[in-house]
C-alpha positions as CSV (number, residue, x, y, z in Angstrom):
1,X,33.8,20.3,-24.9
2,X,31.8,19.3,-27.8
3,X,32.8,15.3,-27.2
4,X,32.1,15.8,-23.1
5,X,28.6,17.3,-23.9
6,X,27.4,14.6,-26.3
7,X,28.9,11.5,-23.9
8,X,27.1,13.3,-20.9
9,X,24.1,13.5,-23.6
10,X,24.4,9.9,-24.5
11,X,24.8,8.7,-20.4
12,X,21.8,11.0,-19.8
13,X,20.1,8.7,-22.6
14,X,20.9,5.6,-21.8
15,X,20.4,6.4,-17.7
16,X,16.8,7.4,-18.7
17,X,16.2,4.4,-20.7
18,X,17.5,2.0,-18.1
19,X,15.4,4.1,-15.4
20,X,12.1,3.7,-17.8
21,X,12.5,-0.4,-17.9
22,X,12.7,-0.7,-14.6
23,X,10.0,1.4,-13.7
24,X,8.1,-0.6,-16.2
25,X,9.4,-4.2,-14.8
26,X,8.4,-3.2,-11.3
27,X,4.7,-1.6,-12.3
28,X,3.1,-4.0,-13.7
29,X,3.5,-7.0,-10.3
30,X,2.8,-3.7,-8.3
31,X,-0.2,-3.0,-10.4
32,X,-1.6,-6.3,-9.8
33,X,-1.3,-6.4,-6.2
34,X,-2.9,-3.2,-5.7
35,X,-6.0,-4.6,-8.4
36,X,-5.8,-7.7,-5.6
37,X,-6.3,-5.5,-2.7
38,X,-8.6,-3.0,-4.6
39,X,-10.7,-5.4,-5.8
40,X,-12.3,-6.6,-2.0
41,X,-12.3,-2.4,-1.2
42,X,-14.3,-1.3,-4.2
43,X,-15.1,-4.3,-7.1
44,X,-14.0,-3.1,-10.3
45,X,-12.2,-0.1,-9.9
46,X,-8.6,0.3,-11.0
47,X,-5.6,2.4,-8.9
48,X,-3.0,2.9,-11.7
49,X,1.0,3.0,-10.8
50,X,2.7,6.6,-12.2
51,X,6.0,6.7,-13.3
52,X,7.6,7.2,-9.4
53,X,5.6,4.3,-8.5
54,X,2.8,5.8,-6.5
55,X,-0.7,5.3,-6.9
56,X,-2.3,8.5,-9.4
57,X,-5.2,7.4,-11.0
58,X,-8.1,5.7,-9.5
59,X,-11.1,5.0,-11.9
60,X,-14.1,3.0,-10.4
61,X,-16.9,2.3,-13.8
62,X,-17.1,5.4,-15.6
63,X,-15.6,7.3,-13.0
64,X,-12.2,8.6,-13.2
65,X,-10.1,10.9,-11.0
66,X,-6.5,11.3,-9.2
67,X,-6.6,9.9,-5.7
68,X,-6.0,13.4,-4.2
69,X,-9.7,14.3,-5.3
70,X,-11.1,11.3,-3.2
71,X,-12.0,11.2,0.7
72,X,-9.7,12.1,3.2
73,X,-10.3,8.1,4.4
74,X,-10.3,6.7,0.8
75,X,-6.9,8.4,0.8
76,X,-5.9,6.6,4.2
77,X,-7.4,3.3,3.0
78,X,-5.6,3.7,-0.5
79,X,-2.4,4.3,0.9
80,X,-2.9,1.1,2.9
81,X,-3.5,-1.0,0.3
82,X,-0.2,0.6,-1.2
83,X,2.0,-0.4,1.4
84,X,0.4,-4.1,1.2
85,X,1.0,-4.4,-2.2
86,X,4.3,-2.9,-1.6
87,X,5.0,-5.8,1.0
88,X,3.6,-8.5,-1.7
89,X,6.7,-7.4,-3.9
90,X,9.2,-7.5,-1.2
91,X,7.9,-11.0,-0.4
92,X,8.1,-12.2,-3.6
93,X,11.7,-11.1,-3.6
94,X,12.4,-13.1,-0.8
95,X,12.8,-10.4,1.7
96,X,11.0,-10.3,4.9
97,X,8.1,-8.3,5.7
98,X,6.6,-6.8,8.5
99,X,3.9,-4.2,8.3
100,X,3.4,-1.6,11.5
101,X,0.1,0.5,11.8
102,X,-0.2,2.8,14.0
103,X,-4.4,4.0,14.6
104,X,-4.5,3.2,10.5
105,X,-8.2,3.7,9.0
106,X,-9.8,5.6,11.8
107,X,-11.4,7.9,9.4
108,X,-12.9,5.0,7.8
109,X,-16.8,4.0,8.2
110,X,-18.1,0.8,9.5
111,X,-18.8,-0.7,6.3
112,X,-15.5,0.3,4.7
113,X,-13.5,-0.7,7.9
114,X,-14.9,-4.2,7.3
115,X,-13.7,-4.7,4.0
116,X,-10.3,-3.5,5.0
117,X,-10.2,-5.6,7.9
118,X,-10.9,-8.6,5.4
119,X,-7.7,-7.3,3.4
120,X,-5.7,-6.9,6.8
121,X,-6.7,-10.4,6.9
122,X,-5.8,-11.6,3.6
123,X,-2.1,-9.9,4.1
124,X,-1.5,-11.0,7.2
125,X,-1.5,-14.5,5.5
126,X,1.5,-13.6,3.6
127,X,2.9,-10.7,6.3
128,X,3.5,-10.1,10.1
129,X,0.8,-7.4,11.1
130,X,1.8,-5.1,13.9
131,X,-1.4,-3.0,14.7
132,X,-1.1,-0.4,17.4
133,X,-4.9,1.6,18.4
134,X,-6.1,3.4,20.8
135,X,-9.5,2.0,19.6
136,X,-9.2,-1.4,20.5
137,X,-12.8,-2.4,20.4
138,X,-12.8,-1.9,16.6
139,X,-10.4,-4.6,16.0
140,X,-11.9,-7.9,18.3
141,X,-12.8,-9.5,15.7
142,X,-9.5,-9.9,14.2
143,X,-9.3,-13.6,15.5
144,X,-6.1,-12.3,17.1
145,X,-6.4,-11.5,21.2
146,X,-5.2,-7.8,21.8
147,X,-2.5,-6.9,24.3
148,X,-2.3,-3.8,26.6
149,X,0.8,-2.3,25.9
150,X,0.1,-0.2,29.3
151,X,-0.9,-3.2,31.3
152,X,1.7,-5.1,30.2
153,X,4.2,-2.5,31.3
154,X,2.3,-2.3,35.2
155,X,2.5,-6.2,35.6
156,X,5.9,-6.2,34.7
157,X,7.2,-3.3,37.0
């Protein structure tokens, strides 16, 4: 029982360790997406990666906090950027990418909404960009004609 416990002990070990380079290997081209991204939404602030890979804290000058303490639509914006940067490392793997959106940002204000829209921009250089809204008129200038799902459906019935 002895032997059993210290193998499991040394799995356990080694497991950990193996778990902890990876994390580390994948944190730090995830970090610098998300500074890429970050950097249009609020110049120099950092989001940093925690162990599980999810954005924790979020500093911006002297400032520091956990993104839980900001904005409900910091929080939406923040996760948005996340995804993106999420979608830069798939690319760079090779892997296709398609991003969906479904009414993303509408707790955003006009000013904020227009640096996101310039990040929604820059992705979509790199990403297919599915955005579905029931707010259409906030996303004309897009450079990208939208299409009625609904009227679409009536002209082909």
């Amino acid at each position: 029982m002895h032997r059993r416990a210290q193998a499991l002990d040394l799995l356990l070990t080694l497991l950990t360790e193996k778990r902890q380079a990876l994390t580390r290997r994948l944190q730090a081209p995830l970090q610098k997406h998300l500074n890429h991204y970050l950097s249009v939404l609020f110049p120099e602030a950092s989001l940093e990666v925690d162990e599980q890979l999810r954005p924790g804290t979020f500093s911006r000058g002297s400032e520091l906090g956990q993104i839980t303490e900001l904005s409900f639509g910091a929080r939406e914006q923040m996760g948005l950027i996340s995804r993106l940067a999420y979608a830069d490392l798939l690319r760079e793997a090779g892997r296709p990418t398609l991003v969906i959106l479904d009414d993303t940002l509408v707790h955003s204000d006009s000013d904020r909404l227009e640096d996101m829209k310039r990040i929604l921009f820059d992705a979509a250089s790199r990403h297919q960009i599915l955005l579905f809204t029931c707010h259409p008129e906030k996303w004309q200038d897009l450079g990208v004609p939208p299409v009625d799902i609904q009227a679409s459906k009536e002209l082909s019935a």
